[in-house]
N, C-alpha and C positions, 0 to 999 in steps of 0.2 A: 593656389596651393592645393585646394580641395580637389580639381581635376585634372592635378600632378600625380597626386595618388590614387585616384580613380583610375588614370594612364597606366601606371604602376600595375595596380592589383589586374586590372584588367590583361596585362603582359601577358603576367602570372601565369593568370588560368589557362592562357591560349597555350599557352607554352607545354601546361601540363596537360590539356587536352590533346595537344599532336605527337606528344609523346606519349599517351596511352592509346592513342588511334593509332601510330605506328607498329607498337608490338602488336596490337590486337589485329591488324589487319595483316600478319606475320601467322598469326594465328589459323582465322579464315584459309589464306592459302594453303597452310599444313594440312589440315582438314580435306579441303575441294579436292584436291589427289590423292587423299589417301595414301598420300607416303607415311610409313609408322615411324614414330618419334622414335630415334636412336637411342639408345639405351647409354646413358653417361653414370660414372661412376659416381659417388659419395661426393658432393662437395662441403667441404669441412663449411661447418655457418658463419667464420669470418667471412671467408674467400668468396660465398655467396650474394652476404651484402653487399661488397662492393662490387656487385656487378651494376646493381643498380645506381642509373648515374646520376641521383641526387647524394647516393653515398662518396661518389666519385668526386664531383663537386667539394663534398664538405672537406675532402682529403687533399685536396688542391688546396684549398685556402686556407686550412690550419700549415700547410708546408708552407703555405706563400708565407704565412707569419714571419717566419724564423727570416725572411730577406728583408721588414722593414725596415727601417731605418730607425737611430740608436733617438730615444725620443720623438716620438713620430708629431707629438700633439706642438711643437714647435714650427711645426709646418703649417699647421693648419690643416690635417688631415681630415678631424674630426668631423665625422658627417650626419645631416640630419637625425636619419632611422637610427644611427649609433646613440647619439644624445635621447631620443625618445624613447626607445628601448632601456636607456640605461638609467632614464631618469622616472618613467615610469614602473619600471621592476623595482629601483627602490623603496618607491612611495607603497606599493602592494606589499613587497615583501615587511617593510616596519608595523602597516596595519596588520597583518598577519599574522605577525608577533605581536604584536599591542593585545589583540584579540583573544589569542593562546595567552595569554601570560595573565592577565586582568591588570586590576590597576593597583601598583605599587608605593603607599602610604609610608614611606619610611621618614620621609621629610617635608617640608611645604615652604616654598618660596618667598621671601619676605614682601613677595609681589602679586599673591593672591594665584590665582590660576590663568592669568591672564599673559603671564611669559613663561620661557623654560624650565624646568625643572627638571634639572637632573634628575632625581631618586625615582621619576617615571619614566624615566626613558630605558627602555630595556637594552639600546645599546651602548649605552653608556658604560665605561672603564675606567674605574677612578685610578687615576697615578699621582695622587697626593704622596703617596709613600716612595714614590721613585725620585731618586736623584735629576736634578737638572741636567738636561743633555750639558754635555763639557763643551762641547764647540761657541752654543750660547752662554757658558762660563766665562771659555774665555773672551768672546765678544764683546759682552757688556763687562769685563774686568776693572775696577776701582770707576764704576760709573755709577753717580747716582742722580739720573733723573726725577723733576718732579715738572715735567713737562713733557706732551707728548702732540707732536704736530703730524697728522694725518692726510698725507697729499694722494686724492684720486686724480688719474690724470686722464682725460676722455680721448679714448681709439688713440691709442698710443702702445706700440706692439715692445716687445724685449731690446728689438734691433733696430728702436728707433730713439729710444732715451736711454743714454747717450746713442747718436747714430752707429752703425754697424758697418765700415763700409766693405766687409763680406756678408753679408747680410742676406739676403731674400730680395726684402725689398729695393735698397740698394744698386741689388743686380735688376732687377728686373727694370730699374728706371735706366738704367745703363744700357740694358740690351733694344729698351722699345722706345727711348726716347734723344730725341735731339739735341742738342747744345745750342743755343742761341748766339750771336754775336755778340763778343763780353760777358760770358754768362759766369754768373758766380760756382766755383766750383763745388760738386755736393760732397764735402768732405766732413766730417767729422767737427774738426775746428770750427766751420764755416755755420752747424746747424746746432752742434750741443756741446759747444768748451764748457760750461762752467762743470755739469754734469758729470762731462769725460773730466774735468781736473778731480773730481771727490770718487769717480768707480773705483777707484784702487781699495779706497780702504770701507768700501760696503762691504752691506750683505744681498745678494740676489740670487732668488728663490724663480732659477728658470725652467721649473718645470709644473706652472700654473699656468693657466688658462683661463677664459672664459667658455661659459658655456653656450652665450645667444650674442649676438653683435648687439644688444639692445643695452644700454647706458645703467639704468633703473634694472637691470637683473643684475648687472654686473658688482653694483652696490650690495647686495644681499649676499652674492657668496658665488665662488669661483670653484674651481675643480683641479684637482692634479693627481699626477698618477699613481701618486703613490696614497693618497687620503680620499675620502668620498669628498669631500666639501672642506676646502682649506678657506680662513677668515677674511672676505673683504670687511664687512660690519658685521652680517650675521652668521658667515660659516653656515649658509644655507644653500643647499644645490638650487637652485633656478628652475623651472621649467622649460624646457624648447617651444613658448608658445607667446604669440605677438602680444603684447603691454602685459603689465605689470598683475598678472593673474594671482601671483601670489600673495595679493594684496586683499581678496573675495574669499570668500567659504565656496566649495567647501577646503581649498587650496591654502589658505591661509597661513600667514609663516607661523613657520613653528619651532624653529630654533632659534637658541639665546643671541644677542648680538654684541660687540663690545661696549659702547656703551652702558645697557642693562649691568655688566659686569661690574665696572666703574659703583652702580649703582647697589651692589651687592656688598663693593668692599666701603661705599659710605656707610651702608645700614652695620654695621658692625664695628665701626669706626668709636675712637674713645671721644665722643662729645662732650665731657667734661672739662679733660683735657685741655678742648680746644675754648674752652669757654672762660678758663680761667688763665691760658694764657692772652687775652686783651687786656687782663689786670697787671698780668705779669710784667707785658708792653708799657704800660702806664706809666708802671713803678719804675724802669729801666729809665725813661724818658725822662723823669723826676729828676736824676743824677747824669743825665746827657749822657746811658750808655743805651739808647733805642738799638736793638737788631732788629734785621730784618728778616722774617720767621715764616715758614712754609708749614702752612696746616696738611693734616694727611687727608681732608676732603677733597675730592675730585670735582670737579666745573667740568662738563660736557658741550661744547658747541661747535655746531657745521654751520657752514656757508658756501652757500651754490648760489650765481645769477641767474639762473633756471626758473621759470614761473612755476610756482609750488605747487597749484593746481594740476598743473600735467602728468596727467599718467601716475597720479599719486605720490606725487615724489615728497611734499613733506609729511604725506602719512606716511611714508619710509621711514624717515628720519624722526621721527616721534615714535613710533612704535619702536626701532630700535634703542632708544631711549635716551636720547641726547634732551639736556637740559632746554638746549635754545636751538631751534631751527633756522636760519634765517635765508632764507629765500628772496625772488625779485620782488617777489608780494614786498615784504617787510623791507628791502634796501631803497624800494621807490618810496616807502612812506616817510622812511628815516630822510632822505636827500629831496624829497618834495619832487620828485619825476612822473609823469603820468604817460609818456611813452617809450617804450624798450628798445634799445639801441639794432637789436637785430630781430627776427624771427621766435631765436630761442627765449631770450631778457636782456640783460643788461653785459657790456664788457665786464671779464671778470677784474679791470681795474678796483670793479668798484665793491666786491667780495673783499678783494685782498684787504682795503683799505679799512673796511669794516672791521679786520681781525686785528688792524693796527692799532685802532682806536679799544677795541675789549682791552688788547691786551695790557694797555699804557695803565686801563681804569685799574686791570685787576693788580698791576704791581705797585699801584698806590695804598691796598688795601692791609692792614695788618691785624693780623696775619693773612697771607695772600693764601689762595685756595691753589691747590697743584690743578692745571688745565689740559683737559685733554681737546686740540682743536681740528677738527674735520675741512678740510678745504677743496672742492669740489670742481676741476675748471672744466672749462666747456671752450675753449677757444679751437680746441685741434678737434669739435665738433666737427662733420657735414654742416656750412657751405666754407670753414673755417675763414672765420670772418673776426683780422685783427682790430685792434682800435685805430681810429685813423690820424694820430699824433704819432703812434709808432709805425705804421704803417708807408708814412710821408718820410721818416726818417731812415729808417732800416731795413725794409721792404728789398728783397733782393728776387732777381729773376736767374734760375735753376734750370730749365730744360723751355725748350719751345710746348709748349701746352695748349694745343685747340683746340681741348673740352671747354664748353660755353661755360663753365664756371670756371676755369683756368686752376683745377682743384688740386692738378702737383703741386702746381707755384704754392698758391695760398696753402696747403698741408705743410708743408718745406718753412714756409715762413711761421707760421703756428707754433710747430716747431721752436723755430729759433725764440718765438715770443715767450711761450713757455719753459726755457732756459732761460732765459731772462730775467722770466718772475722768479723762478726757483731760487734766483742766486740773489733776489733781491728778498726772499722770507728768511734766504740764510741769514745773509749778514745782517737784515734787520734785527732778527735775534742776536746776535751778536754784537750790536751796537747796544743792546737794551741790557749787554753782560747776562743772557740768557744762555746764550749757545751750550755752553759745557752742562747745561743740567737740562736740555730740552732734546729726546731722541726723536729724529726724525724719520716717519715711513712714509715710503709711496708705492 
């Protein structure tokens, strides 16, 4: 990388060197003969700059603008120096202002100084006084969740859950690859029914991004064109820089995450309340009229099969503020395992299964706590490696593939795996009489 841009700058200079040895050696000639510079009239100081063709350049590319295409960041356009430039101006430009402004005391965190605080952030705009956009009105219209399940889905594109098959990708496996003998068709149906039967009545937010192909930034916070940093967990822009730097000083995060939030509207929460309705519960029971009763405290928990240790991923999730992390670390101690199913950890069978078991314990509980749960998969990972019971049974073959890791096929199947799972967290909520009060995002 480092003697990419070395390659680079070095261009540069050659570049501006032969263009300033060309006029000058324009020059020398003028001179040696003694021909006298012809006498040119006034040139107004527009018409001047651009003669020079770095001006000429910029004027090219600001006109190329207007031919991009409508959304450019759905392509994938975005390129390195772009993300560097725009994520380093950021970071200067907020210190900048941090520095000019000093430090703004109007309020203090029920969290010490140790996470966000609005009332210091100089770019902060409070819209507590403004109405709810109407569109999210009418969205969530006579809904009242007290459940909130959190699907991260890994290197899984807009046009790929549900499949797209005008797509990009789509086309491109279309144009550069094969068909096998009996090969299952790559169609929509064949890769993500459960998904394509609920798209109709979503919401999708297609104009976010990420900003680094890396797993662990993506979790921290995305980008779109319209916001600096729209919310994975923390609504934090990423840096363009390999592992998880924003985990170290002096880079360290520094915006609020959703959980923390969760954790803001506990500390403010009517704890009396909840304390006196167990007696409430008692009393009801006393006359066989027990309900069943949702406390307004939030429960926070993630689950990833990913070894926690890597690349800091459950200092992620702790510092964002989630109650319980649970990682391969903790699913091998819980199931007594001491070797990981692949490279990364464990099948995320065995995440899911985990969530099944919390959730059973926490709707025993009365009053039950409202939960917010983070689910993490890693299956549609680099080398996408299914479980091998699903695998034996479901495994289909899509295009002739003779990359040594055969990486369409097993992407394509990943795929259908993780439509799979989806459709079996739906309706498990829904067998548990969850579904109507549980919103689900991914």
């Amino acid at each position: 990388m480092l003697a990419c841009y070395l390659l680079i700058g070095a261009s540069a200079v050659l570049a501006r060197l032969f263009i300033k040895y060309k006029y000058k050696h324009k020059i020398i000639q003028h001179d040696l003969f003694k021909i006298p510079k012809p006498t040119e009239p006034a040139t107004p100081s527009v018409a001047r700059h651009f003669k020079d063709p770095l001006h000429k350049l910029i004027l090219f590319l600001l006109c190329g603008t207007i031919f991009l295409p409508r959304q450019p960041w759905r392509q994938l356009t975005s390129t390195l120096l772009y993300d560097l430039v725009f994520s380093i101006s950021s970071v200067v430009i907020t210190k900048t202002i941090r520095v000019s402004m000093g430090e703004i005391n109007t309020a203090t965190s029920p969290f010490g100084d140790s996470y966000y605080n609005a009332a210091k952030d100089p770019h902060y705009i409070s819209n507590l006084d403004s109405p709810i956009d109407p569109f999210i009105v009418q969205a969530l219209n006579e809904t009242n969740f007290t459940n909130i399940v959190h699907v991260v889905l890994e290197s899984i594109r807009m046009d790929s859950f549900p499949w797209d098959e005008q797509g990009i990708l789509h086309n491109h496996l279309r144009k550069n690859f094969e068909k096998p003998r009996n090969a299952t068709p790559i169609t929509t149906s064949n890769i993500t029914p459960f998904i394509h039967s609920l798209a109709a009545n979503t919401l999708a937010f297609e104009t976010v991004y990420s900003v680094c192909p890396l797993s662990h930034k993506s979790k921290i916070g995305c980008t779109s064109f319209f916001v600096l940093a729209d919310l994975v967990y923390c609504g934090q822009l990423p840096l363009p820089l390999d592992f998880t730097v924003e985990m170290e000083e002096p880079a360290k995060m520094y915006q609020t995450c959703l959980p923390q939030v969760f954790r803001h509207i506990n500390s403010v929460g009517d704890k009396e309340s909840e304390v006196l309705s167990v007696f409430d519960q008692q009393q009801l029971q006393t006359v066989g009229r027990a309900v069943g009763r949702t406390a307004d405290h939030w429960e926070t928990i993630v689950a990833e099969t990913s070894a926690g240790e890597f690349d800091h991923l459950k200092r992620i999730f702790q510092y964002a503020g989630f109650d319980a992390a649970i990682t391969a670390d903790e699913l091998g101690r819980i199931h007594e395992i001491s070797e990981y199913d692949h490279t990364l950890g464990f099948f995320d069978d065995l995440s899911l299964d985990f969530i099944w078991r919390y959730v059973d314990n926490a709707r025993r509980r009365s009053p039950k706590n409202r939960m917010f749960i983070g689910w993490v998969t890693t299956t549609t990972h680099c080398p996408f490696i299914v479980p091998p019971k699903w695998a034996n049974e479901s495994s289909q073959s899509y295009v002739k593939d003779n990359d040594q890791w055969h990486s369409v096929n097993a992407y394509l199947n990943a795929l259908r795996w993780t439509d799979d799972k989806i459709q079996e967290l739906i309706t498990g909520f829904r067998s548990r009489g969850l579904e109507e009060e549980t919103l689900f995002v991914m």
